[in-house]
PABA-259378 format. One line per 8 residues: number of its first residue (from 1); for each residue x, y, z of N, C-alpha, C. Coordinates in pm, 1 decimal. Layout:
BEGIN
NUM) X/Y/Z/X/Y/Z/X/Y/Z; ...
END
This chain:
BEGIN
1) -161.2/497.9/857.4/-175.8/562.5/729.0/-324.0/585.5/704.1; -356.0/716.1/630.8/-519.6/743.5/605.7/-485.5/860.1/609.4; -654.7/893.9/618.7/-671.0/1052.4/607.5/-822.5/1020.8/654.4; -835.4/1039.4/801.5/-977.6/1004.0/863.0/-1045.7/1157.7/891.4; -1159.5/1120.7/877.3/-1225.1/1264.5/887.3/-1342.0/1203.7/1054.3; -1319.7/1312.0/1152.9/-1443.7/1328.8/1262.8/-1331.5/1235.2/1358.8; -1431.2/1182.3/1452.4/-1393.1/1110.5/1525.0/-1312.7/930.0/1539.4; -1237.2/914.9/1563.9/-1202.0/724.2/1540.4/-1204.5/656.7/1642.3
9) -1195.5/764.4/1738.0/-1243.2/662.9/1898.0/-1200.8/747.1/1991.9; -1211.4/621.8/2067.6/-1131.3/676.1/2242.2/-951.9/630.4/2244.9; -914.7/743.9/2276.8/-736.5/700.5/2275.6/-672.0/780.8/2365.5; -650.2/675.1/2464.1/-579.6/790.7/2564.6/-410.3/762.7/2536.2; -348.8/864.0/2499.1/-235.5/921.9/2489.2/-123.5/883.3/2609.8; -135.1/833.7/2715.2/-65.6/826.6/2807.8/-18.3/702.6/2809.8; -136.1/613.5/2803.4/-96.5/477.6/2825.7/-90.8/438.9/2715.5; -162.7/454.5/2563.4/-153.4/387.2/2462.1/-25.4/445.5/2427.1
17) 30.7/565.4/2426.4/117.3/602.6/2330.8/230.1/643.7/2403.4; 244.8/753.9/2529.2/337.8/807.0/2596.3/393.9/676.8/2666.0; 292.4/569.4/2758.0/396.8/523.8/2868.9/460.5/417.5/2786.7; 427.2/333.4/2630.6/450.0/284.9/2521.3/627.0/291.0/2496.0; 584.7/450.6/2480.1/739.4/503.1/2400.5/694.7/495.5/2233.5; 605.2/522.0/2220.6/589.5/492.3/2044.6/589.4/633.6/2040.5; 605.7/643.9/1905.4/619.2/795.5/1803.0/480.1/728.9/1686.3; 385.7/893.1/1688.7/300.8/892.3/1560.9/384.1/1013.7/1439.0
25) 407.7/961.7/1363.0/421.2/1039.8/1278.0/275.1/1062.7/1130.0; 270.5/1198.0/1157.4/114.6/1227.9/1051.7/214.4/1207.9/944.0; 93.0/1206.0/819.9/173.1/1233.6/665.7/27.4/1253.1/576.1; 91.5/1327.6/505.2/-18.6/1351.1/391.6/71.6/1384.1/262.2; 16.0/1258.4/173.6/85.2/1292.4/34.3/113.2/1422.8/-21.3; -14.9/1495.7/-7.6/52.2/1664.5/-42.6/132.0/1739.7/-16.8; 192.8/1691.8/106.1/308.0/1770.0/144.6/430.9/1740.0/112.7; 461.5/1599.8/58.6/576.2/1545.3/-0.1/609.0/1654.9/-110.1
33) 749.8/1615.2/-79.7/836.0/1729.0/-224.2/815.5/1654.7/-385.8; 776.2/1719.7/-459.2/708.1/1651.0/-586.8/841.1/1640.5/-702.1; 984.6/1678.4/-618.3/1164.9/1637.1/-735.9/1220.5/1632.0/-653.1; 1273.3/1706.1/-518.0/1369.1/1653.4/-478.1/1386.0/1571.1/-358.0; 1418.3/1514.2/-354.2/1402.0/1413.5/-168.9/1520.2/1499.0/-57.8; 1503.1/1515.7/49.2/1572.7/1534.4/170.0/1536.7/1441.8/286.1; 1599.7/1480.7/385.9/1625.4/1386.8/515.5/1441.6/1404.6/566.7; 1435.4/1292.7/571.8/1263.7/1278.3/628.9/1172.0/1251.0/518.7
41) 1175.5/1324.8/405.7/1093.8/1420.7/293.2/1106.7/1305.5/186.1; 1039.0/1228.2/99.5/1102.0/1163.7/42.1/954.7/1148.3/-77.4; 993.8/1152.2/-205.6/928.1/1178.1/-333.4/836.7/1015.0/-355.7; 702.4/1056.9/-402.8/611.6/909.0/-450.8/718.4/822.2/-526.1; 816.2/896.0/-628.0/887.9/794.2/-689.1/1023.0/700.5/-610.7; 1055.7/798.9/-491.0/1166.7/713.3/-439.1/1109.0/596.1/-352.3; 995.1/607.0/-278.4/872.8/486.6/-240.9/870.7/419.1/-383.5; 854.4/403.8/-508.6/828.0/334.4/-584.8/971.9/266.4/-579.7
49) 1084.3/322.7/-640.6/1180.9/236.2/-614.3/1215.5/133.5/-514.5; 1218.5/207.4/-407.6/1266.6/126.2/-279.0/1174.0/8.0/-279.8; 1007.8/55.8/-311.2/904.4/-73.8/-290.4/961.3/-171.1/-406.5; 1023.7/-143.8/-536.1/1038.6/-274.0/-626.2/1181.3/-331.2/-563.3; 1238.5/-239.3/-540.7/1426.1/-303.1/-480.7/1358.3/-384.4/-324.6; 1272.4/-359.1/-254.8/1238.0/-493.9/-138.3/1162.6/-607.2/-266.5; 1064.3/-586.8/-298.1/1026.2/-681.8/-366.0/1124.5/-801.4/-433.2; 1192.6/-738.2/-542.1/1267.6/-796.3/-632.4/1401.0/-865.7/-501.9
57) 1441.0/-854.5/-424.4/1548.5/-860.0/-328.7/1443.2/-987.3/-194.0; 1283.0/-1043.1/-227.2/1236.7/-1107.0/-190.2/1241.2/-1084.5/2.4; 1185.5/-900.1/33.3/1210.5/-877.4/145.7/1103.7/-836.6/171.8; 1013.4/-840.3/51.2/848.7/-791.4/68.2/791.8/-965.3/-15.5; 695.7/-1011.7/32.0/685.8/-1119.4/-21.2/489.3/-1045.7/-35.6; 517.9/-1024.6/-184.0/382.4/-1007.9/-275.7/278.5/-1107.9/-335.5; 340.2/-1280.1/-326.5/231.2/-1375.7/-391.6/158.1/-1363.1/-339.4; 122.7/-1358.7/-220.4/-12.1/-1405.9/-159.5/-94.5/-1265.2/-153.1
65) -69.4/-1157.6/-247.3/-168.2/-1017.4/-241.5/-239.4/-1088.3/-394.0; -171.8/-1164.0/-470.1/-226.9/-1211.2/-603.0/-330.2/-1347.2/-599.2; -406.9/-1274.9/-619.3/-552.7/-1416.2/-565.0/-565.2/-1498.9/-670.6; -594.1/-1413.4/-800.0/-580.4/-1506.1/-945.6/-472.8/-1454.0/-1002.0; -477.1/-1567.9/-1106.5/-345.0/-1525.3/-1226.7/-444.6/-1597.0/-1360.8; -470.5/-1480.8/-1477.3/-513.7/-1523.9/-1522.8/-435.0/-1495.7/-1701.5; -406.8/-1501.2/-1820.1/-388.4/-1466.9/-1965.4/-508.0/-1318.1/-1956.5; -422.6/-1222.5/-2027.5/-433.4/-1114.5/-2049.2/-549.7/-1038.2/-2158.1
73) -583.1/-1208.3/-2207.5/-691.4/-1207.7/-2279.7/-857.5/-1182.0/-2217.6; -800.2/-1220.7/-2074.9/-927.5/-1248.2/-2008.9/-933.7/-1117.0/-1885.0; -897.6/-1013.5/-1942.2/-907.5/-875.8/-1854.2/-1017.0/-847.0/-1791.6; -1118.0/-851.5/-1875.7/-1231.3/-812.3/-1882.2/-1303.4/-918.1/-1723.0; -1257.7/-1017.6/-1717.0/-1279.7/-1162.1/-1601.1/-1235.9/-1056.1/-1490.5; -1101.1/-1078.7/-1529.2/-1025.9/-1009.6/-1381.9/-1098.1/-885.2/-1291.5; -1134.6/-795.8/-1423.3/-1188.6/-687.7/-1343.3/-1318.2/-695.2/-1298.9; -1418.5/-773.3/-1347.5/-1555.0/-858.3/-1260.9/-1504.4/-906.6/-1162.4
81) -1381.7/-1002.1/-1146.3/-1385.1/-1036.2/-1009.3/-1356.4/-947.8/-898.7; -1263.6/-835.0/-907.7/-1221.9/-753.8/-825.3/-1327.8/-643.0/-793.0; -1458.1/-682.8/-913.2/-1531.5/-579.1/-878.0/-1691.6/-658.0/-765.6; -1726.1/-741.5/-843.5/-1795.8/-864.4/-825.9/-1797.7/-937.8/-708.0; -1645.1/-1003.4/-690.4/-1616.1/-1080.3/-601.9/-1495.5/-1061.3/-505.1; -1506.2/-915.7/-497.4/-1364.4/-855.9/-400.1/-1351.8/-892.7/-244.9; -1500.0/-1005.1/-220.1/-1468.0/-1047.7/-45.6/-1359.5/-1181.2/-70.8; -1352.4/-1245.7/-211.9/-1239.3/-1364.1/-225.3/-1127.7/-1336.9/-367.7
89) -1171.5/-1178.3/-409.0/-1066.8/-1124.6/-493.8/-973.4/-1048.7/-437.3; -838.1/-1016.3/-415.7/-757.0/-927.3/-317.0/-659.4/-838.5/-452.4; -632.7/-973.9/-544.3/-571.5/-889.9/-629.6/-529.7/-987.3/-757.9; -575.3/-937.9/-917.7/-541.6/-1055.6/-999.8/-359.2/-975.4/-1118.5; -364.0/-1065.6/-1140.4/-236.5/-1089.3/-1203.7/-271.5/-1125.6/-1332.5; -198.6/-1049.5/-1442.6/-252.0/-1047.5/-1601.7/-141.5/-1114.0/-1661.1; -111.5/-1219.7/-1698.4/-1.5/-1295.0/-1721.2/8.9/-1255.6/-1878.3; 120.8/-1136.4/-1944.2/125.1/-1127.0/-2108.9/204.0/-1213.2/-2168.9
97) 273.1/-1282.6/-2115.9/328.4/-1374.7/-2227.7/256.5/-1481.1/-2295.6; 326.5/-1516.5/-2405.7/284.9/-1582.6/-2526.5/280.3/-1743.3/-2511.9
END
């Protein structure tokens, strides 16, 4: 996944990829259909679903992307650290309840 511009290396095609048997498939968000989904083709929102139905169904395991958890009061923290301290911030968690 990306969108690399120039060169990314040396890759020979034969042995890394052909004698492999792997498939590259390109993608670029712009070309996705922006309402309806078909076979292959599939909309930012049906990725949003499917990503909360693995989540919630505990088939994507997300704690460990959450570095802090902090009260919602303290936003202003969170986003210093992610900005500040993003080599031991990965991702904070705004806890709103009361």
């Amino acid at each position: 996944m990306g969108s690399p511009r120039g060169v990314t290396g040396e890759l020979n095609f034969y042995t890394e990829v052909h004698r492999e048997g792997l498939t590259i498939i390109g993608a670029h968000n712009s070309l996705r259909p922006r309402v309806d989904s078909h076979k292959w083709w599939r909309t930012a929102r049906d990725d949003w679903i499917l990503a909360l139905k693995l989540i919630s169904r505990g088939r994507v395991n997300v704690r460990r992307l959450a570095s802090v958890k902090l009260e919602y009061r303290y936003a202003a923290e969170a986003y210093r650290l992610l900005i500040e301290e993003k080599h031991r911030t990965l991702g904070v968690v705004l806890d709103w309840t009361e």
